[in-house]
DSSP file (Angstrom, degrees, kcal/mol; ACC not computed):
  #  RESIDUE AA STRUCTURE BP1 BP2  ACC     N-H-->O    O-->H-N    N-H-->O    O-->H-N    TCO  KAPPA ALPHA  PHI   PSI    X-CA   Y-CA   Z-CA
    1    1 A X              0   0    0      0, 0.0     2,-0.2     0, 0.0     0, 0.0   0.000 360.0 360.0 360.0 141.7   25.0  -16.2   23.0
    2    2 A X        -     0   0    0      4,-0.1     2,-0.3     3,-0.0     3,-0.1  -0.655 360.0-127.7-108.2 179.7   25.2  -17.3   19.4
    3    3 A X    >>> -     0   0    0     -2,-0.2     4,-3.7     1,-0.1     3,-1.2  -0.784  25.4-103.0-124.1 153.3   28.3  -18.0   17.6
    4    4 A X  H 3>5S+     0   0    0     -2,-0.3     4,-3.9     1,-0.3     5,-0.3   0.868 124.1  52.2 -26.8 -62.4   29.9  -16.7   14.3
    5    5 A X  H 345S+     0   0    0      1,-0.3    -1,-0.3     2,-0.2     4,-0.2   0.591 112.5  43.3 -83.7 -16.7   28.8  -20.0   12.6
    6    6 A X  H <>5S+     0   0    0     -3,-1.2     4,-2.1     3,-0.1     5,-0.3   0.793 112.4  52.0 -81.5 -39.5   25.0  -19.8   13.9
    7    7 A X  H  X5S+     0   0    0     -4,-3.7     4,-3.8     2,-0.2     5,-0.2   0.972 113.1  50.2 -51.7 -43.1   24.7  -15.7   12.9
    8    8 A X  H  X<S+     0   0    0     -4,-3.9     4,-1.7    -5,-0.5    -1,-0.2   0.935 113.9  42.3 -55.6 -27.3   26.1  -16.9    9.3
    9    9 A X  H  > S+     0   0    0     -5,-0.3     4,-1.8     2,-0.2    -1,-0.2   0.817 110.0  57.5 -91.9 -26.9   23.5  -19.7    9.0
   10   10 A X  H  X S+     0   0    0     -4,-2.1     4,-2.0     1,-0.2    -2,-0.2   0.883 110.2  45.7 -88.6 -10.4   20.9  -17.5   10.2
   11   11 A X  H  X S+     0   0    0     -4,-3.8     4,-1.2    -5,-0.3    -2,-0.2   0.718 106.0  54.0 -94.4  -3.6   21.5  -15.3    7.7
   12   12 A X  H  X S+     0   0    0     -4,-1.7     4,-1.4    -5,-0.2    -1,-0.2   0.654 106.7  51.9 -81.0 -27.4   21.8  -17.3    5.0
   13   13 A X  H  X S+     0   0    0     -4,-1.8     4,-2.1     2,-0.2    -2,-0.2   0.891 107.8  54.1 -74.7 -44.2   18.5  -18.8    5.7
   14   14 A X  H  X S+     0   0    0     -4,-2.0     4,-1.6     2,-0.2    -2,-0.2   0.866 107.9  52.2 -33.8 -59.6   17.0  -15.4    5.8
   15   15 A X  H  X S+     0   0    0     -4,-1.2     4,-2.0     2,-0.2    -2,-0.2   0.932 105.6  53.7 -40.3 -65.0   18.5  -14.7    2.4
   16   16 A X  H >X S+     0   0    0     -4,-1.4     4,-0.9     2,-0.2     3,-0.7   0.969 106.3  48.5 -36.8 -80.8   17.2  -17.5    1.0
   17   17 A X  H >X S+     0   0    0     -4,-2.1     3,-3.4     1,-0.2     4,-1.1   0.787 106.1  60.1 -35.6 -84.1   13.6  -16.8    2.1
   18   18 A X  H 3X S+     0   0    0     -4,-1.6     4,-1.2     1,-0.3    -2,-0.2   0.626 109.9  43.8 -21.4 -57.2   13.9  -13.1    0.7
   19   19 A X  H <X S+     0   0    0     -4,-2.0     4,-1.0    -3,-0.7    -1,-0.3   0.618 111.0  50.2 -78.5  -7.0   14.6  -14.7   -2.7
   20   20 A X  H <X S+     0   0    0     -3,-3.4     4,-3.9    -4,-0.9     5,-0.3   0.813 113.6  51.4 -62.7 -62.9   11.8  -17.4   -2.4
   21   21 A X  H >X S+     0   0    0     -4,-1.1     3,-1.0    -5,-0.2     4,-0.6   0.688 114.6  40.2 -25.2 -93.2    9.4  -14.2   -1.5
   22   22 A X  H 3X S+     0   0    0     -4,-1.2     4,-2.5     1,-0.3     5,-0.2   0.743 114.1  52.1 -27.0 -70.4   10.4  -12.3   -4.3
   23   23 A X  H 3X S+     0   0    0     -4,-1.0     4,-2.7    -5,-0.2     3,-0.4   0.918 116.0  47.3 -35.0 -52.0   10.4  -15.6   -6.9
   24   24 A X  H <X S+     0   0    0     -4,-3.9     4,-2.0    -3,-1.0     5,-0.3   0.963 110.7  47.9 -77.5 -53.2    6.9  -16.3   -5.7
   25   25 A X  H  < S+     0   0    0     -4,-0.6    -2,-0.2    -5,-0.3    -1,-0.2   0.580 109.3  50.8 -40.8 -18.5    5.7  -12.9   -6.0
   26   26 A X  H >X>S+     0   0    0     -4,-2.5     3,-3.3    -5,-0.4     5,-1.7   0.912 115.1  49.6 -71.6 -62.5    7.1  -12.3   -9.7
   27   27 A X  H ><5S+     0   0    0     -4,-2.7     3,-1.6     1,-0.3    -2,-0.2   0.962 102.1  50.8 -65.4 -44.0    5.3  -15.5  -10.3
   28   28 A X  T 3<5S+     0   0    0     -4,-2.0    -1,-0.3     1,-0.2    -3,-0.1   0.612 115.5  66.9 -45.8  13.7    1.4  -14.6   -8.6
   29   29 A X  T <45S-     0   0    0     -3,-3.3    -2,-0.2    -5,-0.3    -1,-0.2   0.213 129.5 -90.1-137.1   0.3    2.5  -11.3  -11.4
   30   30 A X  T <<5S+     0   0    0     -3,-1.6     2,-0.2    -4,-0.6    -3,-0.2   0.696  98.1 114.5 104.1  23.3    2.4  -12.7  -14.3
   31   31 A X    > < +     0   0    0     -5,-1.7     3,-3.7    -4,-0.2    -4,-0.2  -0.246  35.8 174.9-123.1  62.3    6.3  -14.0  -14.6
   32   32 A X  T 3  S+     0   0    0      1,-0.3    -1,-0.1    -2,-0.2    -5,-0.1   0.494  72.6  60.7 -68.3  -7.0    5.5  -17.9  -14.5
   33   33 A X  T 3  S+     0   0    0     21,-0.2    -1,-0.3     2,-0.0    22,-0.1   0.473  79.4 122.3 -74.3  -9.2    9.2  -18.7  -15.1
   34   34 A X    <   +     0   0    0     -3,-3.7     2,-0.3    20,-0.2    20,-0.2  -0.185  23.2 136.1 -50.3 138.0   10.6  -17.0  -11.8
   35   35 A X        -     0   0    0     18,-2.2    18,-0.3   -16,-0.0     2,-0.3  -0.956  51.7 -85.7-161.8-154.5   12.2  -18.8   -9.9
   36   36 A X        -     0   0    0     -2,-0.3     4,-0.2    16,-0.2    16,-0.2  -0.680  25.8-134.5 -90.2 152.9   16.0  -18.5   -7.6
   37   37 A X  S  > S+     0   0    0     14,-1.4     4,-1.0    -2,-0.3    11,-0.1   0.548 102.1  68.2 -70.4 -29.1   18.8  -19.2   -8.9
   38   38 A X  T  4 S+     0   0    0     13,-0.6    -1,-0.2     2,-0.2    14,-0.1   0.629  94.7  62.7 -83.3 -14.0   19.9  -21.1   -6.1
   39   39 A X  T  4 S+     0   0    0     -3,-0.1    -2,-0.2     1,-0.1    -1,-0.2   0.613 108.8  42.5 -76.4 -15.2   17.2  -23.6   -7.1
   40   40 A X  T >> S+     0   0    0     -4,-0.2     3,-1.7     8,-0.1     4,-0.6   0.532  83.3 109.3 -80.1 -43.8   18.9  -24.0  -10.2
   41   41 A X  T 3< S+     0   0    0     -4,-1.0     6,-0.1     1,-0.2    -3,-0.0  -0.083  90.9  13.6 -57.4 156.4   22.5  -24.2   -9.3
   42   42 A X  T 34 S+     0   0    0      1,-0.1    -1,-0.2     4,-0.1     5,-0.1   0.671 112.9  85.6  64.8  23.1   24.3  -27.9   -9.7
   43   43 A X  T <4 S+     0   0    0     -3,-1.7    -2,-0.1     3,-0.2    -1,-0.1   0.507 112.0   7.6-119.0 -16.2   20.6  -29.1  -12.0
   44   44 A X  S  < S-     0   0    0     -4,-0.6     3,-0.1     2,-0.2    -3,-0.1   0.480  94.7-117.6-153.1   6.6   22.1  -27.7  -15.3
   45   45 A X  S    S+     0   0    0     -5,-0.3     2,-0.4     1,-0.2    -4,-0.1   0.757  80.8 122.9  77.8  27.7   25.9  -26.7  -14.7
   46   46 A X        -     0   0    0     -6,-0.2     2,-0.6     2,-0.0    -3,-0.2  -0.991  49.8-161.9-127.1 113.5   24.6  -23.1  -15.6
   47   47 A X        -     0   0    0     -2,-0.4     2,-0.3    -6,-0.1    -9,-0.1  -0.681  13.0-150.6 -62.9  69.7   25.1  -20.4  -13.2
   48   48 A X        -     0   0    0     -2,-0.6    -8,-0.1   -11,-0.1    -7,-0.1  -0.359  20.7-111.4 -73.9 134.2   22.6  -17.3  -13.9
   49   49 A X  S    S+     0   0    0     -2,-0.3     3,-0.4    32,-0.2    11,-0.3   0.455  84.8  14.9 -33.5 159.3   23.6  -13.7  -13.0
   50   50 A X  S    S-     0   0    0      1,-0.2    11,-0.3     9,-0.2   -13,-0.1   0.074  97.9 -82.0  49.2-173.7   21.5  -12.2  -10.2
   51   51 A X  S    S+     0   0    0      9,-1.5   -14,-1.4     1,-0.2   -13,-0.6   0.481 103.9  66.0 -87.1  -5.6   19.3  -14.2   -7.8
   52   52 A X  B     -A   60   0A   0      8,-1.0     8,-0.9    -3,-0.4    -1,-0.2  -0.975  62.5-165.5-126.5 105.2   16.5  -14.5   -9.8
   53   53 A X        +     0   0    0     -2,-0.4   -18,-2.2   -18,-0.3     6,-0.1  -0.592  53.0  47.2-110.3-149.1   15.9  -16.2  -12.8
   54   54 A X        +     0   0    0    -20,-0.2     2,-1.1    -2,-0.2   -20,-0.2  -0.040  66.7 122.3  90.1 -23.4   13.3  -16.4  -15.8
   55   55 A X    >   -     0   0    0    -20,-0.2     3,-0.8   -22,-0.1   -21,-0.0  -0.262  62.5-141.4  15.2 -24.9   13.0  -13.1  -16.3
   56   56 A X  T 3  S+     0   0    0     -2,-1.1     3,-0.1     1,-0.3     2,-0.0   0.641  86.8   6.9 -39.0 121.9   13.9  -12.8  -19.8
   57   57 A X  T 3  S+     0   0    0      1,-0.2    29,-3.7    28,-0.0     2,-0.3  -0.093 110.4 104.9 107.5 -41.6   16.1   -9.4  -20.0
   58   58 A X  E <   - b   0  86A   0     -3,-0.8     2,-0.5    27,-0.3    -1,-0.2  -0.667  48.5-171.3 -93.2 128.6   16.1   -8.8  -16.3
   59   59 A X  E     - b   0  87A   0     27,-3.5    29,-1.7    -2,-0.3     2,-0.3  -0.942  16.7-175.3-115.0 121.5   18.9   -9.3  -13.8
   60   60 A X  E     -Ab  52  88A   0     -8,-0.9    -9,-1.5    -2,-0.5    -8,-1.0  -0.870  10.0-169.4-120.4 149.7   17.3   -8.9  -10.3
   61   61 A X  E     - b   0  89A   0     27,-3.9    29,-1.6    -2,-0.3     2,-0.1  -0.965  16.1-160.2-129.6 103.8   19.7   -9.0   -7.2
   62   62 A X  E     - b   0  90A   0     -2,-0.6     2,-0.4    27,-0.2    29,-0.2  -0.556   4.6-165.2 -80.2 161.1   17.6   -9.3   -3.5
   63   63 A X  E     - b   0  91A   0     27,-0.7    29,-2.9     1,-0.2    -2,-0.0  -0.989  23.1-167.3-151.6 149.7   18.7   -8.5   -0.5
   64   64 A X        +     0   0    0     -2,-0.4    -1,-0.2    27,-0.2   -46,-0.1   0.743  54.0 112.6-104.9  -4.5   17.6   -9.1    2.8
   65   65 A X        -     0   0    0      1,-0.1    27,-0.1     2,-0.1    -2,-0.1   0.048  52.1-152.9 -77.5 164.2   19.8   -6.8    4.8
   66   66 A X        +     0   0    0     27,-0.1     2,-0.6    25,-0.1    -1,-0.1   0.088  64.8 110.2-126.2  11.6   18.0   -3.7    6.6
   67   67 A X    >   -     0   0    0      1,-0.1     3,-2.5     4,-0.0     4,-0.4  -0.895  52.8-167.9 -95.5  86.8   20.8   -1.8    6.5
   68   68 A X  G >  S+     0   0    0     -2,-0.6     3,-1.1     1,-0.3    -1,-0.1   0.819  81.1  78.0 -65.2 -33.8   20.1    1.3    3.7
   69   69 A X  G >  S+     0   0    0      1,-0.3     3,-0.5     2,-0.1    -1,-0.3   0.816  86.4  66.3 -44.4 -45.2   24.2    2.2    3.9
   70   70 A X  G X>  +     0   0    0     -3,-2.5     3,-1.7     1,-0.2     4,-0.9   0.895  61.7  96.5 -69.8 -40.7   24.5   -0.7    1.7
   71   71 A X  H X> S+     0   0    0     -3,-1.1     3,-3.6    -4,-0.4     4,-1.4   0.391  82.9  63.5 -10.4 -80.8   22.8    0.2   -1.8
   72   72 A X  H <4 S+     0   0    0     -3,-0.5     4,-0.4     1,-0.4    -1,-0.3   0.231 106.0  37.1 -38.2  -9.4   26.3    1.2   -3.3
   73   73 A X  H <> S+     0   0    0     -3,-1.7     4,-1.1    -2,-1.3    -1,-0.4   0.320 118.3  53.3-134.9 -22.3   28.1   -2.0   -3.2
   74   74 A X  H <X S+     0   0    0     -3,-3.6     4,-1.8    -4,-0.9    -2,-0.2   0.788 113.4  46.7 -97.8 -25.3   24.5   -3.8   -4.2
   75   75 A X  H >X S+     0   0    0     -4,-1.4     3,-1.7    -5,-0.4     4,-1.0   0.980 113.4  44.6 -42.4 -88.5   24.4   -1.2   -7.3
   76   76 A X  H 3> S+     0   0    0     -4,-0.4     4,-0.6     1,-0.3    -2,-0.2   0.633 113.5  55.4 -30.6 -59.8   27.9   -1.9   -8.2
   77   77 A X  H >X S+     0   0    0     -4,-1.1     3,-1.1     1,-0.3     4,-1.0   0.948 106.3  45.9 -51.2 -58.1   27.0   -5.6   -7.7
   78   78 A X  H << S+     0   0    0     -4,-1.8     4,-0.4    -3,-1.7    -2,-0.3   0.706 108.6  54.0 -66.2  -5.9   23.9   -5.9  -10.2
   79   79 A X  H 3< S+     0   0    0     -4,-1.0    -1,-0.3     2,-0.1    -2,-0.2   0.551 105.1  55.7-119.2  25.0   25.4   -4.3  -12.8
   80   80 A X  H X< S+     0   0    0     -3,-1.1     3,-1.3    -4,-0.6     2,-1.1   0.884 122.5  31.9 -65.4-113.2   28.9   -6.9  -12.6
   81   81 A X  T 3< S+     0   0    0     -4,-1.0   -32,-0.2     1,-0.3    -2,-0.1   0.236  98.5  85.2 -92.1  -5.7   26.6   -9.6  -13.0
   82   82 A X  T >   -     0   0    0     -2,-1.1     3,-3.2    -4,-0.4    -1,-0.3   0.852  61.4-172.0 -74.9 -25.4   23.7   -8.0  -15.4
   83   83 A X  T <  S-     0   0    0     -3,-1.3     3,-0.1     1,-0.2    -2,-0.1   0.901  74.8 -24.8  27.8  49.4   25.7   -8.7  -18.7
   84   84 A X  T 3  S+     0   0    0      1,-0.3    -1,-0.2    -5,-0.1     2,-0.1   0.399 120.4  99.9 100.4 -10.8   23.3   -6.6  -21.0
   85   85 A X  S <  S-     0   0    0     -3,-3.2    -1,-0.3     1,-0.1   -27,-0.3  -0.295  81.8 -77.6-115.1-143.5   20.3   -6.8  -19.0
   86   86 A X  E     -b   58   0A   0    -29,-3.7   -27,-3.5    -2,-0.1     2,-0.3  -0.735  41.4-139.3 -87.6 138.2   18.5   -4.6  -16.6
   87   87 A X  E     +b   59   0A   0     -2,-0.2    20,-0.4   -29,-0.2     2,-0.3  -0.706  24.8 176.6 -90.8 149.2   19.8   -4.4  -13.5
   88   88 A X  E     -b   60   0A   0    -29,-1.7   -27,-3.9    -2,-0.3     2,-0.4  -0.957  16.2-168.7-151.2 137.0   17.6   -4.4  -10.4
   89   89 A X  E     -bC  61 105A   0     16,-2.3    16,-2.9    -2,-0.3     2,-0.2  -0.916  12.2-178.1-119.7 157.8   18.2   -4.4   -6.8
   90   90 A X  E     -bC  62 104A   0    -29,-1.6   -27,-0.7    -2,-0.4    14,-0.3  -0.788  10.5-156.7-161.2  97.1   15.2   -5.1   -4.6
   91   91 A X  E     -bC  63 103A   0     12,-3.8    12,-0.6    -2,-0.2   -27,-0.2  -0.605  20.4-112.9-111.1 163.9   15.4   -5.1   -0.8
   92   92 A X        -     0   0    0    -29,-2.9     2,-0.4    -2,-0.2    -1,-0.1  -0.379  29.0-151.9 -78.0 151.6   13.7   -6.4    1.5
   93   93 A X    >   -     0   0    0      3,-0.4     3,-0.9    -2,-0.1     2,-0.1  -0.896  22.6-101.7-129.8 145.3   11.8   -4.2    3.7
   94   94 A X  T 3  S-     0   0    0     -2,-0.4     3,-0.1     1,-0.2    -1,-0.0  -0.332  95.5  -5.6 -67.1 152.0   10.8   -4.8    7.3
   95   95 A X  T 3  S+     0   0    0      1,-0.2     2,-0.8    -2,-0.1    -1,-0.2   0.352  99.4 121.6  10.4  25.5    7.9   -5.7    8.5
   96   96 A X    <   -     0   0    0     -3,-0.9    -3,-0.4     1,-0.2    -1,-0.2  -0.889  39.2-169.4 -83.9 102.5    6.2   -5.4    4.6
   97   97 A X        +     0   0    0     -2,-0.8     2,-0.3    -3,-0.1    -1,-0.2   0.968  59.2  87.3 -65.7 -47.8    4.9   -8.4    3.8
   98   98 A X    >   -     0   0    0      1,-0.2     3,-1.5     2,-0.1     4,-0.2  -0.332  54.9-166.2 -32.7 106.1    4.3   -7.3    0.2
   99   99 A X  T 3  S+     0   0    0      1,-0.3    -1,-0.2    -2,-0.3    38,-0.0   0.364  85.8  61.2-102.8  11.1    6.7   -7.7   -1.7
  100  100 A X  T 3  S+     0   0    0      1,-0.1    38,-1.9    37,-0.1    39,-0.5   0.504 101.7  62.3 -97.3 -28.8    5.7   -5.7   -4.5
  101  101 A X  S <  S+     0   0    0     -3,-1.5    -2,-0.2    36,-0.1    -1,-0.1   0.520  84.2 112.9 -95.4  -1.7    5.7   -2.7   -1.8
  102  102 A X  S    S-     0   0    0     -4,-0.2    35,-1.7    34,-0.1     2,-0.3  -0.365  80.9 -93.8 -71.2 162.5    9.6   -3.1   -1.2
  103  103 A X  E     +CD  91 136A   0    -12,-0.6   -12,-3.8    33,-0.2     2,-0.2  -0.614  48.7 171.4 -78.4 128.0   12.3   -0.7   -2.2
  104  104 A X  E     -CD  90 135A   0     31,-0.9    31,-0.6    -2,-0.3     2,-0.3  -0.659  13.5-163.1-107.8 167.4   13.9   -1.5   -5.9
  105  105 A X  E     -CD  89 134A   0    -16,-2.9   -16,-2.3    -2,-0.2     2,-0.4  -0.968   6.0-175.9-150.4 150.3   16.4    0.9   -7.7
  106  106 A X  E     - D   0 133A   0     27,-2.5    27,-2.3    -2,-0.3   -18,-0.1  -0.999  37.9-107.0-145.7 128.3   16.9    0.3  -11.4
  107  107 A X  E >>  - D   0 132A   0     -2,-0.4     3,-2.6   -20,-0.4     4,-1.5  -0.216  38.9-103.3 -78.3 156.0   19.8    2.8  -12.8
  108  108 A X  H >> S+     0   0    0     23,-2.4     3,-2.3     1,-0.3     4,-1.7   0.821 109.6  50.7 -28.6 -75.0   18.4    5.5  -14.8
  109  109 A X  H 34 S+     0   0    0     22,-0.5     4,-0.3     1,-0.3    -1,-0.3   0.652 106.0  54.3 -39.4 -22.7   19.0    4.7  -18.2
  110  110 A X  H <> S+     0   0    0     -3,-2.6     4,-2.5     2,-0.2    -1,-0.3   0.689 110.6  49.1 -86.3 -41.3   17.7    1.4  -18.0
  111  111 A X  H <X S+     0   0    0     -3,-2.3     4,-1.9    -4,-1.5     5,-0.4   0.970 115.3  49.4 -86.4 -54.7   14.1    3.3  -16.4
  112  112 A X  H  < S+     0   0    0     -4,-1.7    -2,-0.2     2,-0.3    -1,-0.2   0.474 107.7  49.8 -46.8 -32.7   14.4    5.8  -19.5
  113  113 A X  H  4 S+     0   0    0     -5,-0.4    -1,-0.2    -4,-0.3    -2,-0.2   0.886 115.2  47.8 -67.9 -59.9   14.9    3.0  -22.1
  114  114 A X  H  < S+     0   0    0     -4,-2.5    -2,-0.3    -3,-0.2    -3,-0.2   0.884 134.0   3.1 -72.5 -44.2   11.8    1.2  -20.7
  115  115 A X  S  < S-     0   0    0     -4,-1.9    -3,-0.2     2,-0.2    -2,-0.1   0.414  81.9-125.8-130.3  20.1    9.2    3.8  -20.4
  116  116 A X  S    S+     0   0    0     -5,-0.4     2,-0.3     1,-0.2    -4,-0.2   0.846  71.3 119.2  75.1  35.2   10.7    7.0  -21.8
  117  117 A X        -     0   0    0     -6,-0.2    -2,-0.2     2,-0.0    -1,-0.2  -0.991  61.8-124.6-133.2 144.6    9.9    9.1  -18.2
  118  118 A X        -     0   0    0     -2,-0.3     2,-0.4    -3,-0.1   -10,-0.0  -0.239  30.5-168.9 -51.7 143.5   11.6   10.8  -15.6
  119  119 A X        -     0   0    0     -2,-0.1     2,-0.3    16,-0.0    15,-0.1  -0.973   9.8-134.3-160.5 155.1   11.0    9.6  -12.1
  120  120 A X  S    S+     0   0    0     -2,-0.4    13,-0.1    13,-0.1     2,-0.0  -0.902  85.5  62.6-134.8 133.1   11.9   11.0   -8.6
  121  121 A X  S    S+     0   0    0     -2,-0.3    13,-2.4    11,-0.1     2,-0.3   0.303  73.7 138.6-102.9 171.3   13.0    9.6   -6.3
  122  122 A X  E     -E  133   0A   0     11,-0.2     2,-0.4   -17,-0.1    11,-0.3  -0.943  31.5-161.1-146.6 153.7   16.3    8.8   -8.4
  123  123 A X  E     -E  132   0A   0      9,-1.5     9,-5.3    -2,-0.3     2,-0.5  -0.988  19.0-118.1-143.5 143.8   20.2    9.2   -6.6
  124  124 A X  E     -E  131   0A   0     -2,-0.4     2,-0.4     7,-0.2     7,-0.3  -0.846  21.4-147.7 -97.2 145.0   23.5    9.5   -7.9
  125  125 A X     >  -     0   0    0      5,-1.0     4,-2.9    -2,-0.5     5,-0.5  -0.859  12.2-168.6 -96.1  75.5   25.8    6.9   -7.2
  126  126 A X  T  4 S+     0   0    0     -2,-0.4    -1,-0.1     2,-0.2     5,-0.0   0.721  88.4  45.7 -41.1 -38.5   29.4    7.9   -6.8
  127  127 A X  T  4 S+     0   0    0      1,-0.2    -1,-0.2   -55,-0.1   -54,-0.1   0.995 120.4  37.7 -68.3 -69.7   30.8    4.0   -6.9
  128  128 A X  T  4 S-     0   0    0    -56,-0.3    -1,-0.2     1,-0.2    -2,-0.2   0.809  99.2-134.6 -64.0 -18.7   28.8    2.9   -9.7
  129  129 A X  S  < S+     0   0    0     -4,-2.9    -1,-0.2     1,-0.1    -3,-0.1   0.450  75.0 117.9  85.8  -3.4   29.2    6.8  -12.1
  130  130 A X  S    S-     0   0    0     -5,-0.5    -5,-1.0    -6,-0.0     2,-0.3  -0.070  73.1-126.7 -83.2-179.6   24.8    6.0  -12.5
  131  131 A X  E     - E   0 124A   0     -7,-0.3   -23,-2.4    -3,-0.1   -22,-0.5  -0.886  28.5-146.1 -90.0 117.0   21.8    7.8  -11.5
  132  132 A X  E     -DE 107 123A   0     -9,-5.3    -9,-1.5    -2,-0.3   -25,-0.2  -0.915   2.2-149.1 -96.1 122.9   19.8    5.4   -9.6
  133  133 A X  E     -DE 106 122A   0    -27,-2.3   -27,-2.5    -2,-0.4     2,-0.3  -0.669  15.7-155.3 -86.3 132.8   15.8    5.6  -10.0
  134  134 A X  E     +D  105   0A   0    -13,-2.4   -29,-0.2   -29,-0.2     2,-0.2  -1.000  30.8 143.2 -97.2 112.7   14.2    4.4   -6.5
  135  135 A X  E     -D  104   0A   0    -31,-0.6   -31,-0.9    -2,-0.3     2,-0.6  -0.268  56.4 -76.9-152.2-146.4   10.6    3.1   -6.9
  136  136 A X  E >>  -D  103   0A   0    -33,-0.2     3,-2.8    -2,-0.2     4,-1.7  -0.981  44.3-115.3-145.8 102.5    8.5    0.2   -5.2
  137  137 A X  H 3>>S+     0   0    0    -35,-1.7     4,-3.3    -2,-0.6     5,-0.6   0.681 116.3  52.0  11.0 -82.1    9.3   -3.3   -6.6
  138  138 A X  H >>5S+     0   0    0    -38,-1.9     4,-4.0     2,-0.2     3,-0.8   0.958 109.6  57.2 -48.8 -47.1    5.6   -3.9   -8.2
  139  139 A X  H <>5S+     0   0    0     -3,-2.8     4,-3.6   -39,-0.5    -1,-0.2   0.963 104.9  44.8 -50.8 -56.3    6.3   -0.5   -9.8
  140  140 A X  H 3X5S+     0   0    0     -4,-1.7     4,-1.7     1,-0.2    -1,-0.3   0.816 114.5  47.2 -77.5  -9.1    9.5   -1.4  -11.6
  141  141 A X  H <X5S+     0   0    0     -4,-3.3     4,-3.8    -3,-0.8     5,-0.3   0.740 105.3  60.8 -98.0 -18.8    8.2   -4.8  -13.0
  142  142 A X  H  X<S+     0   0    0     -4,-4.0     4,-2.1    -5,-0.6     5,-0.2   0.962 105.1  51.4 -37.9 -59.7    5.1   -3.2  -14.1
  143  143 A X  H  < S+     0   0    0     -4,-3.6     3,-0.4     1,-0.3     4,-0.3   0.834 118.0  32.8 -27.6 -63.0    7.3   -1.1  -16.2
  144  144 A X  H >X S+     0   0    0     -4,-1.7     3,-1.8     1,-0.2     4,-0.7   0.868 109.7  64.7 -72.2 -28.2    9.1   -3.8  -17.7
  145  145 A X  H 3< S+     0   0    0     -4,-3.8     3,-0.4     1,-0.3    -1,-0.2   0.889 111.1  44.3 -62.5 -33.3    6.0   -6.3  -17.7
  146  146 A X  T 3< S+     0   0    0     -4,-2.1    -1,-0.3    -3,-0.4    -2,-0.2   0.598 110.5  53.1 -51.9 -21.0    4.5   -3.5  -20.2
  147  147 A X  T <4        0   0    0     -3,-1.8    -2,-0.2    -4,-0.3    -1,-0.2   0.395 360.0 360.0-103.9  11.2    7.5   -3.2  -22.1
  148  148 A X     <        0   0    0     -4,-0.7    -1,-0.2    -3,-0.4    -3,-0.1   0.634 360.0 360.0 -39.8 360.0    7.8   -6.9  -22.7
């Protein structure tokens, strides 16, 4: 039997990988500045928004949970901490190693800004007041990596 204080640790180490994946996958993708944010904290007394930076423009929030229920509270989250840039939430998906194939959501306006199309499949979000566009990680930083 495991104890509160081993479930916590094993999910915090899980979290942690999920945001190394991602950080190396931005960078094999052309975003050679990725990197966590938690690798940064206490090295420059600067805390940056989301879990990922380097980015420029982008605030991206991972999540390792498998639990779909949550998206509303992870919405709601990136776009607290996005301060003027694009929010993205990007979770991790089980047994996809790609991390370019996970599910992101980027709220509408933000997907409309960058490449001026509609895109399905997209949900409204009662907590956050958005329409969220759903799409496949690699998808949504193509977008933006074209709209640099």
């Amino acid at each position: 039997m495991t104890t509160a204080s081993q479930r916590g640790k094993r999910n915090r180490t899980h979290g942690h990988e999920t945001e190394r994946m991602v950080a190396r996958w931005l960078k094999d993708n052309g975003w050679a500045d990725a990197h966590t944010t938690r690798s940064r904290l206490g090295h420059d007394g600067f805390r940056q928004p989301g879990d990922i930076g380097g980015v420029d423009g982008v605030c991206i929030e991972v999540k390792g949970f498998m639990a779909s229920s949550r998206w509303p509270t992870w919405r709601a989250q990136v776009l607290a901490e996005a301060g003027g840039r694009i929010p993205v939430v990007v979770r991790r998906t089980r047994g996809q190693r790609d991390v370019g194939l996970w599910e992101a959501e980027v709220p509408f306006h933000s997907w409309w800004v960058v490449t001026r199309r509609c895109c399905d499949p997209f949900t409204e979000c009662a907590r956050t007041g958005q329409i969220w566009v759903r799409r496949s990680f690699g998808d949504v930083m193509d977008e933006l990596w074209r709209a640099r």
